[in-house]
PDB file of N, CA, C and O in Angstrom:
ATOM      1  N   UNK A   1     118.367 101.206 106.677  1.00  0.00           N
ATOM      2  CA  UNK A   1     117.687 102.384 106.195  1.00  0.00           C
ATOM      3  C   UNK A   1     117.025 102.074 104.857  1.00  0.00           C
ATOM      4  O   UNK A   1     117.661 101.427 104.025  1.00  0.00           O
ATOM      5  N   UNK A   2     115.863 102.468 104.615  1.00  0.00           N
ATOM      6  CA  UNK A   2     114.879 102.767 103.487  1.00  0.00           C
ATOM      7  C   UNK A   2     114.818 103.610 102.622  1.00  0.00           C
ATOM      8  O   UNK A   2     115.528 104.582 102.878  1.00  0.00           O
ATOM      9  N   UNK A   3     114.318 103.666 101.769  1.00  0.00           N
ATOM     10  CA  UNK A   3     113.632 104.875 100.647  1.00  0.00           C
ATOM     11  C   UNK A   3     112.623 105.478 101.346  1.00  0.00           C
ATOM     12  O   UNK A   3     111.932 104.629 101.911  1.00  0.00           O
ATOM     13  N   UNK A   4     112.299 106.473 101.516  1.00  0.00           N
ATOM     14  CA  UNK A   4     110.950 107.033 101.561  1.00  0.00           C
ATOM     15  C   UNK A   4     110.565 107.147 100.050  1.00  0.00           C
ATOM     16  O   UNK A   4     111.143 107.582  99.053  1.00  0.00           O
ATOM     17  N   UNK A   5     109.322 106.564 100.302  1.00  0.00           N
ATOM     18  CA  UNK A   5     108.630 106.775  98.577  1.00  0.00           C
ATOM     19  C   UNK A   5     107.449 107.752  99.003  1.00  0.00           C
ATOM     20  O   UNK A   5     106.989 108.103 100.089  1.00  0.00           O
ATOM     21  N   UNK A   6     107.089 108.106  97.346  1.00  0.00           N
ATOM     22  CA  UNK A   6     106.135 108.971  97.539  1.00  0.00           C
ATOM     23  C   UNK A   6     105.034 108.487  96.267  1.00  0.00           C
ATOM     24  O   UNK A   6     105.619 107.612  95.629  1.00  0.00           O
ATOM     25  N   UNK A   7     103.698 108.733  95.692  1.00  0.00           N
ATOM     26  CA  UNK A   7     103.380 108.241  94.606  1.00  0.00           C
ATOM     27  C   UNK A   7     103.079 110.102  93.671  1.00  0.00           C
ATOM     28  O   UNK A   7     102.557 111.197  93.882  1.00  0.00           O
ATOM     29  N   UNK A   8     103.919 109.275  92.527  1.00  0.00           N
ATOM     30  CA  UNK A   8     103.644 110.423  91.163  1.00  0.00           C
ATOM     31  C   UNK A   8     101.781 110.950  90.990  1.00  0.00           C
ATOM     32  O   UNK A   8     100.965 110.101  90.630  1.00  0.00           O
ATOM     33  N   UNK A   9     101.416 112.132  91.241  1.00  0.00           N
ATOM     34  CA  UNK A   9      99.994 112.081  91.003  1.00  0.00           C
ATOM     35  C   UNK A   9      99.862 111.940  89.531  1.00  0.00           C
ATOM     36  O   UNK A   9      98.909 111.366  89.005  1.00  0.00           O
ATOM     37  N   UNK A  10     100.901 112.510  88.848  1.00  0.00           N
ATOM     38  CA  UNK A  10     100.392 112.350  87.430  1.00  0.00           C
ATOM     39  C   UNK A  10     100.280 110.818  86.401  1.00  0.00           C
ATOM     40  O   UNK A  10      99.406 110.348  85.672  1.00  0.00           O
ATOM     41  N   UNK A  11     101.511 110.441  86.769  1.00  0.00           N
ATOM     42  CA  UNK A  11     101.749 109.266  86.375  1.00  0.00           C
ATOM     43  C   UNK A  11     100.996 107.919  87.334  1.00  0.00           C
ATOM     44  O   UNK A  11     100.678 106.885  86.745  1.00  0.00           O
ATOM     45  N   UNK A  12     100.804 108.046  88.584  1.00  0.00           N
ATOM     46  CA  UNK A  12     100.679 106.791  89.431  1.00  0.00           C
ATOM     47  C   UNK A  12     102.063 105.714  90.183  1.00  0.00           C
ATOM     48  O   UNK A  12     101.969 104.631  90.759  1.00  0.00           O
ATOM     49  N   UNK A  13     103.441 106.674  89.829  1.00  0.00           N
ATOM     50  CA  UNK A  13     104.444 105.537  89.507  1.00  0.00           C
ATOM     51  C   UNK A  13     105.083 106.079  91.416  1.00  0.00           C
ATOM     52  O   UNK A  13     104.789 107.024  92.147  1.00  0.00           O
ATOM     53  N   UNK A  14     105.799 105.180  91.524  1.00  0.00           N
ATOM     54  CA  UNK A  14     106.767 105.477  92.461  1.00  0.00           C
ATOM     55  C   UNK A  14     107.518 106.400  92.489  1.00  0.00           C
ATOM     56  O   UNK A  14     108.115 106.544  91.422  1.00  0.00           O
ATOM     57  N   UNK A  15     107.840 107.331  93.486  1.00  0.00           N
ATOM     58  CA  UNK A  15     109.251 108.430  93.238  1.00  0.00           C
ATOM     59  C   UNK A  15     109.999 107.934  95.039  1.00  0.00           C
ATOM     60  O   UNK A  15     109.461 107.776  96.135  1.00  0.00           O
ATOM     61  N   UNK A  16     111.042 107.857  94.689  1.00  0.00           N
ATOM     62  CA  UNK A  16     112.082 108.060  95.849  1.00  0.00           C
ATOM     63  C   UNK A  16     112.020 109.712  96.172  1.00  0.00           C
ATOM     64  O   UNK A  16     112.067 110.646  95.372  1.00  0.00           O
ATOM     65  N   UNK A  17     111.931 109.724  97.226  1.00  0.00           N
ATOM     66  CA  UNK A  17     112.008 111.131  97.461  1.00  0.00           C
ATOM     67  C   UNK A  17     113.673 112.020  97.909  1.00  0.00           C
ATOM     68  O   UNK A  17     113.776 113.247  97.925  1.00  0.00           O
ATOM     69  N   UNK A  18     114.923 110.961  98.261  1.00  0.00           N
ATOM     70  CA  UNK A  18     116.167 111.317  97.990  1.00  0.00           C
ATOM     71  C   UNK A  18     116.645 110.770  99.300  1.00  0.00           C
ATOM     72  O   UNK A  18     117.719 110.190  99.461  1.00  0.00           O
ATOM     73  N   UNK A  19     115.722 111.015 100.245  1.00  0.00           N
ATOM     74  CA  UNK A  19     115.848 110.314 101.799  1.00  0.00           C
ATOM     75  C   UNK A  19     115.327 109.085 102.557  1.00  0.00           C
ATOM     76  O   UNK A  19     114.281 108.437 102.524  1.00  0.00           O
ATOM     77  N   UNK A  20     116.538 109.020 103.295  1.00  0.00           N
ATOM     78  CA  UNK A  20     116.701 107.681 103.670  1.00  0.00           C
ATOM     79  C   UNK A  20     116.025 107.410 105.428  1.00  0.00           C
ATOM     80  O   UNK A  20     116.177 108.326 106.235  1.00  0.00           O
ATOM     81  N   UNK A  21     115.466 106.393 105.770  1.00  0.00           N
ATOM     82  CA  UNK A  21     114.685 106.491 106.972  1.00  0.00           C
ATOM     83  C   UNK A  21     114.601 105.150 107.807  1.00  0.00           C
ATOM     84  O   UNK A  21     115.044 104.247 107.098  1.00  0.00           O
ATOM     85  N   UNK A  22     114.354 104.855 108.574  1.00  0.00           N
ATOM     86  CA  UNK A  22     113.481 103.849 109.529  1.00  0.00           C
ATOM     87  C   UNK A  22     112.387 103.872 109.836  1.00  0.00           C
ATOM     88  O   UNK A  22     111.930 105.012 109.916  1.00  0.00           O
ATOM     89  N   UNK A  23     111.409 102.714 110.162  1.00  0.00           N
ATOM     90  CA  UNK A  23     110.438 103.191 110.464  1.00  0.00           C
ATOM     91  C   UNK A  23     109.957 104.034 111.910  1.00  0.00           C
ATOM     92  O   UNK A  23     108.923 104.657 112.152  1.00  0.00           O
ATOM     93  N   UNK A  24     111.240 103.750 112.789  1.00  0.00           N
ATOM     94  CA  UNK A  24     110.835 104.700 113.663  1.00  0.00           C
ATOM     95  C   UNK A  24     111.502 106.253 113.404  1.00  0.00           C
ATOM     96  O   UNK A  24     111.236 107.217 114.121  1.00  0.00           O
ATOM     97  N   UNK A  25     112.245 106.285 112.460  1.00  0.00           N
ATOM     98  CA  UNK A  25     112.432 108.004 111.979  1.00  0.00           C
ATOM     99  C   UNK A  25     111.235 108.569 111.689  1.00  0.00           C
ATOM    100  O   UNK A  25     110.471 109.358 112.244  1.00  0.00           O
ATOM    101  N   UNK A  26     111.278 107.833 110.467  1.00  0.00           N
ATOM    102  CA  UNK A  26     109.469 108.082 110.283  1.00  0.00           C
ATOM    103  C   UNK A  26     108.585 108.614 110.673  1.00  0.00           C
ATOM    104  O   UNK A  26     108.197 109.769 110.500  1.00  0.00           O
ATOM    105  N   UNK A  27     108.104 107.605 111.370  1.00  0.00           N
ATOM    106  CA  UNK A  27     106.911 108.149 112.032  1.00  0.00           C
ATOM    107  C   UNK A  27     107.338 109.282 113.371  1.00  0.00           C
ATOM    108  O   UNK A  27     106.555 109.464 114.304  1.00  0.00           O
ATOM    109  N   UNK A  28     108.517 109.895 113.294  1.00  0.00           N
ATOM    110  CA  UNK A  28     109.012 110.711 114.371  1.00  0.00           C
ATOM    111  C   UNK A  28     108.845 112.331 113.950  1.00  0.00           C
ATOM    112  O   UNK A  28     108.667 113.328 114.650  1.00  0.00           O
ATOM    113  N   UNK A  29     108.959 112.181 112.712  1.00  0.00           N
ATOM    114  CA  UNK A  29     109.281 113.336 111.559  1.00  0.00           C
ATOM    115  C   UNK A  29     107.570 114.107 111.985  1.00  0.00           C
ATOM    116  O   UNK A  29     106.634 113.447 112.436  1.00  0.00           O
ATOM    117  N   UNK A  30     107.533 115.425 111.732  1.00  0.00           N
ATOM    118  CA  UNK A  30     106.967 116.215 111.818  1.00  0.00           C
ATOM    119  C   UNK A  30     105.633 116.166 110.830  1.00  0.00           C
ATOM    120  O   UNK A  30     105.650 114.958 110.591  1.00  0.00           O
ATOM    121  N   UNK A  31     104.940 116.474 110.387  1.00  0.00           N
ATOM    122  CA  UNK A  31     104.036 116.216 109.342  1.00  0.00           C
ATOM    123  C   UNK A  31     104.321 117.414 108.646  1.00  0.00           C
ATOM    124  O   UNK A  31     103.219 117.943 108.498  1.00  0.00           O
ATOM    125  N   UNK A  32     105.187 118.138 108.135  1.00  0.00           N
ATOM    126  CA  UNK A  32     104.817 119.159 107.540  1.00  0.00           C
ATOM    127  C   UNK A  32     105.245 118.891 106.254  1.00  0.00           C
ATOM    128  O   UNK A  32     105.393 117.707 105.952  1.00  0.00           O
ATOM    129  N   UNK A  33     105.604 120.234 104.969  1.00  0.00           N
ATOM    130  CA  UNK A  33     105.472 119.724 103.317  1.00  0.00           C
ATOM    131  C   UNK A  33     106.880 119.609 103.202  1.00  0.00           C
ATOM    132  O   UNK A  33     107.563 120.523 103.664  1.00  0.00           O
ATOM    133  N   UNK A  34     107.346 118.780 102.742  1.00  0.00           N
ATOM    134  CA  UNK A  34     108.338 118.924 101.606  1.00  0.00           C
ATOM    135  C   UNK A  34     107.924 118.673 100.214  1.00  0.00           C
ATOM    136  O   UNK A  34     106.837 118.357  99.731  1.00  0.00           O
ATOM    137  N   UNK A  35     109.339 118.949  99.587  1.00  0.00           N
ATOM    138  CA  UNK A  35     108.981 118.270  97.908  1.00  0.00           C
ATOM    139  C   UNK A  35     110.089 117.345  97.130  1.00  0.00           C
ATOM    140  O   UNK A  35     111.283 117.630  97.219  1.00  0.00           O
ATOM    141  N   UNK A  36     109.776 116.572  96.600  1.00  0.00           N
ATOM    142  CA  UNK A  36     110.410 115.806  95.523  1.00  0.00           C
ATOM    143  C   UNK A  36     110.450 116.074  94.403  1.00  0.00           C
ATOM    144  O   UNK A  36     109.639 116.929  94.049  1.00  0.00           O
ATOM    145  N   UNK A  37     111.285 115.552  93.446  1.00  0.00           N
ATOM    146  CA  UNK A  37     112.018 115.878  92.533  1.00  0.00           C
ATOM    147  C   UNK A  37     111.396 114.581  91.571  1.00  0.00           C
ATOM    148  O   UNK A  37     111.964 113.550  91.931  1.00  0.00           O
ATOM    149  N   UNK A  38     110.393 114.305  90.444  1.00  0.00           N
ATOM    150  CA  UNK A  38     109.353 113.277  90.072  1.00  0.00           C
ATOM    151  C   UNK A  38     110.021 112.861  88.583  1.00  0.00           C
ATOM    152  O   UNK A  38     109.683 113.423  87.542  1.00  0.00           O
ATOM    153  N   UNK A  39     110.828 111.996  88.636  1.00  0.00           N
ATOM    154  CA  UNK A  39     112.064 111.540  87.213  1.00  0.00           C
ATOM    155  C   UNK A  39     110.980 110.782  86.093  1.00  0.00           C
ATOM    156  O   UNK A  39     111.323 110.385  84.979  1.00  0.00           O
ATOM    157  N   UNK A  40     109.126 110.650  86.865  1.00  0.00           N
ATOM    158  CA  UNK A  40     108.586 110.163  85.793  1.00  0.00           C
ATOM    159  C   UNK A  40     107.709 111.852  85.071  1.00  0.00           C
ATOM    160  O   UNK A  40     107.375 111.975  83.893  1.00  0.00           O
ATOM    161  N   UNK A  41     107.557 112.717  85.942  1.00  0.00           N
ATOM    162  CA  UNK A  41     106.927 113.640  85.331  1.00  0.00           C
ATOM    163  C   UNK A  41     107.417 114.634  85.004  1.00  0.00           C
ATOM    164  O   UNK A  41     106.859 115.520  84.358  1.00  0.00           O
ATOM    165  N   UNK A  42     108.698 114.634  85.460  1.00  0.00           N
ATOM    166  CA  UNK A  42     109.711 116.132  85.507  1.00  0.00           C
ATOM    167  C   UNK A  42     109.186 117.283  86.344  1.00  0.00           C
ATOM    168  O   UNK A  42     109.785 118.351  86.221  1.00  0.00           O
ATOM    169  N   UNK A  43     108.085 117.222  87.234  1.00  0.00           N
ATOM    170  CA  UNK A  43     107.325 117.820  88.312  1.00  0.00           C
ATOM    171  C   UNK A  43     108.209 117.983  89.358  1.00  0.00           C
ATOM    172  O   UNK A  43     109.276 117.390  89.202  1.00  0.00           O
ATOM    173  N   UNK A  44     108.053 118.760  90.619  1.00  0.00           N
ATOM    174  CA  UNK A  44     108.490 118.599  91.737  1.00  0.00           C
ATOM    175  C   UNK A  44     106.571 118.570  92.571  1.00  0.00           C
ATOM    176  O   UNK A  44     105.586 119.242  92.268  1.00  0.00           O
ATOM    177  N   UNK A  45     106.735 117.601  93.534  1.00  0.00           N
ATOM    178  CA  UNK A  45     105.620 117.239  94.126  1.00  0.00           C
ATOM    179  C   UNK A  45     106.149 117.439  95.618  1.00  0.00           C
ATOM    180  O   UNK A  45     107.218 117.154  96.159  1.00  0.00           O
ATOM    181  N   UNK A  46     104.754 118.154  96.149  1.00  0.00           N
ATOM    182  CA  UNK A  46     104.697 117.855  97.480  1.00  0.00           C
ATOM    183  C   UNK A  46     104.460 116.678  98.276  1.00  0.00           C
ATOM    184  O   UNK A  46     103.555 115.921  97.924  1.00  0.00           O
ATOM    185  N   UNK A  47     105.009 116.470  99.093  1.00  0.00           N
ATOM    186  CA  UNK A  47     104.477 115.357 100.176  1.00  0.00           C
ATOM    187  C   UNK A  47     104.767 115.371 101.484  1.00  0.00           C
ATOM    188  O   UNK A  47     105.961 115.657 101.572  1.00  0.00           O
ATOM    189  N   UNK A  48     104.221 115.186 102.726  1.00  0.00           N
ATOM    190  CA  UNK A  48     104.323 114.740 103.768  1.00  0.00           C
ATOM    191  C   UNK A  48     104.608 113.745 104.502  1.00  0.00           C
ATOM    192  O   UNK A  48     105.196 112.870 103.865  1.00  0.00           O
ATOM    193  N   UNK A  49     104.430 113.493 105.637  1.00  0.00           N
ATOM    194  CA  UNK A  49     104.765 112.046 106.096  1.00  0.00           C
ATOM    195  C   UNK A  49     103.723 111.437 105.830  1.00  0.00           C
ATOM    196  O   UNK A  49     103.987 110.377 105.262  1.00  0.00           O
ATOM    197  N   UNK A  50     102.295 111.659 106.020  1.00  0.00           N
ATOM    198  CA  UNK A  50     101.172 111.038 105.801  1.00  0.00           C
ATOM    199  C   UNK A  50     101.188 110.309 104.489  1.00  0.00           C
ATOM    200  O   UNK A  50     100.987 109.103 104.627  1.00  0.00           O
ATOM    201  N   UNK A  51     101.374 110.717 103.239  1.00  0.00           N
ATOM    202  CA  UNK A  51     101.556 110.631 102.123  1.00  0.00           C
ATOM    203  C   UNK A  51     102.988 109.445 101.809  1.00  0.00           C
ATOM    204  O   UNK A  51     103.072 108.888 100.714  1.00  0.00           O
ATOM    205  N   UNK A  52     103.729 109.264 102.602  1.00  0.00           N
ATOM    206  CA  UNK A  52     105.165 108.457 102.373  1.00  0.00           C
ATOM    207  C   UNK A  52     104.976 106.849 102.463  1.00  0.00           C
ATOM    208  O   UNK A  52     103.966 106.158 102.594  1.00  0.00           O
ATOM    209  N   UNK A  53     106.038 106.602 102.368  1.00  0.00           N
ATOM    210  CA  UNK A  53     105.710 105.150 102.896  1.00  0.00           C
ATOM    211  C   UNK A  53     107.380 104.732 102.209  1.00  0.00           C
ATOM    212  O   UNK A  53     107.959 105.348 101.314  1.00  0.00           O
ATOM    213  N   UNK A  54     107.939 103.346 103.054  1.00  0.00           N
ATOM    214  CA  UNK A  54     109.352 102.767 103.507  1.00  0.00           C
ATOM    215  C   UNK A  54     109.118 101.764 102.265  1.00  0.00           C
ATOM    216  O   UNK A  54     108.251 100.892 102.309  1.00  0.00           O
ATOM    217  N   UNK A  55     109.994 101.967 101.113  1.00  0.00           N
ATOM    218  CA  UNK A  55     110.717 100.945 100.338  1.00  0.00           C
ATOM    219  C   UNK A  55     111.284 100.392 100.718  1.00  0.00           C
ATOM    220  O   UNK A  55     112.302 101.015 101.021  1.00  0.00           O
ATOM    221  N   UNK A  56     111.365  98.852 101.117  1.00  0.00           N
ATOM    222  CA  UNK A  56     112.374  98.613 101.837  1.00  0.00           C
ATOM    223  C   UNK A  56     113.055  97.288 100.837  1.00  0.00           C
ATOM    224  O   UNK A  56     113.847  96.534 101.402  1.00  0.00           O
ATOM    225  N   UNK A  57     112.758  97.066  99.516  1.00  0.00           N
ATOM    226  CA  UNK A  57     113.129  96.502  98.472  1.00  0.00           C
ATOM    227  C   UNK A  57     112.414  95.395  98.305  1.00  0.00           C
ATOM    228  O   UNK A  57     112.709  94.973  97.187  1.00  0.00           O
ATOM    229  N   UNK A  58     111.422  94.503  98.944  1.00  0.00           N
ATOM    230  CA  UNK A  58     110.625  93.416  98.624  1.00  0.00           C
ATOM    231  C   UNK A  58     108.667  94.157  98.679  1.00  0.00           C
ATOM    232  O   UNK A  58     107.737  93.870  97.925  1.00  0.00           O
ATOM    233  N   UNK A  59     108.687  95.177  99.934  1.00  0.00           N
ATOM    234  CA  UNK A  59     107.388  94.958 100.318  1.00  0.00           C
ATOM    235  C   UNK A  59     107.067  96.806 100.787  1.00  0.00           C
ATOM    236  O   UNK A  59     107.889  97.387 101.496  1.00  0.00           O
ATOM    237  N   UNK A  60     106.173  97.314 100.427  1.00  0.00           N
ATOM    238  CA  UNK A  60     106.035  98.505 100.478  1.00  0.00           C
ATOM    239  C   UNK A  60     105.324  98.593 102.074  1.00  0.00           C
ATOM    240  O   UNK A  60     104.322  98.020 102.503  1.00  0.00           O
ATOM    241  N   UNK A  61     106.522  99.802 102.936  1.00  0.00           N
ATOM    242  CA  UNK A  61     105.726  99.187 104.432  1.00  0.00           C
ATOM    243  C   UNK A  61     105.308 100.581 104.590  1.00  0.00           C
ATOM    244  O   UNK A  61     106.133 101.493 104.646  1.00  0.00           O
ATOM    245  N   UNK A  62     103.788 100.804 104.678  1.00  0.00           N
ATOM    246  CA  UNK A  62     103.066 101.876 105.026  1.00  0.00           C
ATOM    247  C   UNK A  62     103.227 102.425 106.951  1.00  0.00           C
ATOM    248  O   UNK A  62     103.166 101.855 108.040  1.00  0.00           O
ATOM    249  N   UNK A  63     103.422 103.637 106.517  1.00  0.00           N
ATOM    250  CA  UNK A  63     103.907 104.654 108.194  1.00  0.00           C
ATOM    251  C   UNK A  63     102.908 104.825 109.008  1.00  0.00           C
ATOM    252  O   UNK A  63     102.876 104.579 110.214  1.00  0.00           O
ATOM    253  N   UNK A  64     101.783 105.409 108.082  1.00  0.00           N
ATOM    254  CA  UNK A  64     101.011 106.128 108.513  1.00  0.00           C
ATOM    255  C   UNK A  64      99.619 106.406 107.183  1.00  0.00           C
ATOM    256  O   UNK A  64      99.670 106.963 106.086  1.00  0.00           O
ATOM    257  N   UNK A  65      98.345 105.647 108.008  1.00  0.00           N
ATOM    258  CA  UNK A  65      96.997 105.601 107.278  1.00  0.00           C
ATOM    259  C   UNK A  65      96.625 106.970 106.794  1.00  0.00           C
ATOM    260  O   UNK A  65      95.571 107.142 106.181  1.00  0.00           O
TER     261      UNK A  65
END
C-alpha cells in the first residue's frame, strides 16, 4: 500500500492525503471530492482521484492523466 498524494496549490509541495491505496484501488475509487488536511499551508484542499497520484517512496506513479 501507498500514499495517495495530492499537490499543495498554494505552496506547490506534496500533501499525503491520510490514505492508503494500490494502484488498482485507485483507479477503482469513484471520482468524486474529498479533502485534505495541507501541513504546508494549514488549508484543507480538495481533491479527487484525477488530481492524486501513488507515493510509493522512490517514484511518483501517476493514476490517472
Amino acid at each position: 500500500m501507498h500514499k495517495i498524494m495530492i499537490t499543495c496549490p498554494a505552496t506547490g509541495k506534496d500533501v499525503a492525503t491520510g490514505i492508503l491505496a494500490d494502484t488498482d484501488t485507485l483507479e477503482k475509487l469513484p471520482d468524486g471530492s474529498s479533502n485534505a488536511h495541507c501541513p504546508h499551508c494549514g488549508g484543507s484542499h480538495p481533491w479527487s482521484v484525477r488530481d492524486a497520484w501513488l507515493d510509493n517512496g522512490e517514484q511518483r506513479t501517476e493514476v490517472r492523466g
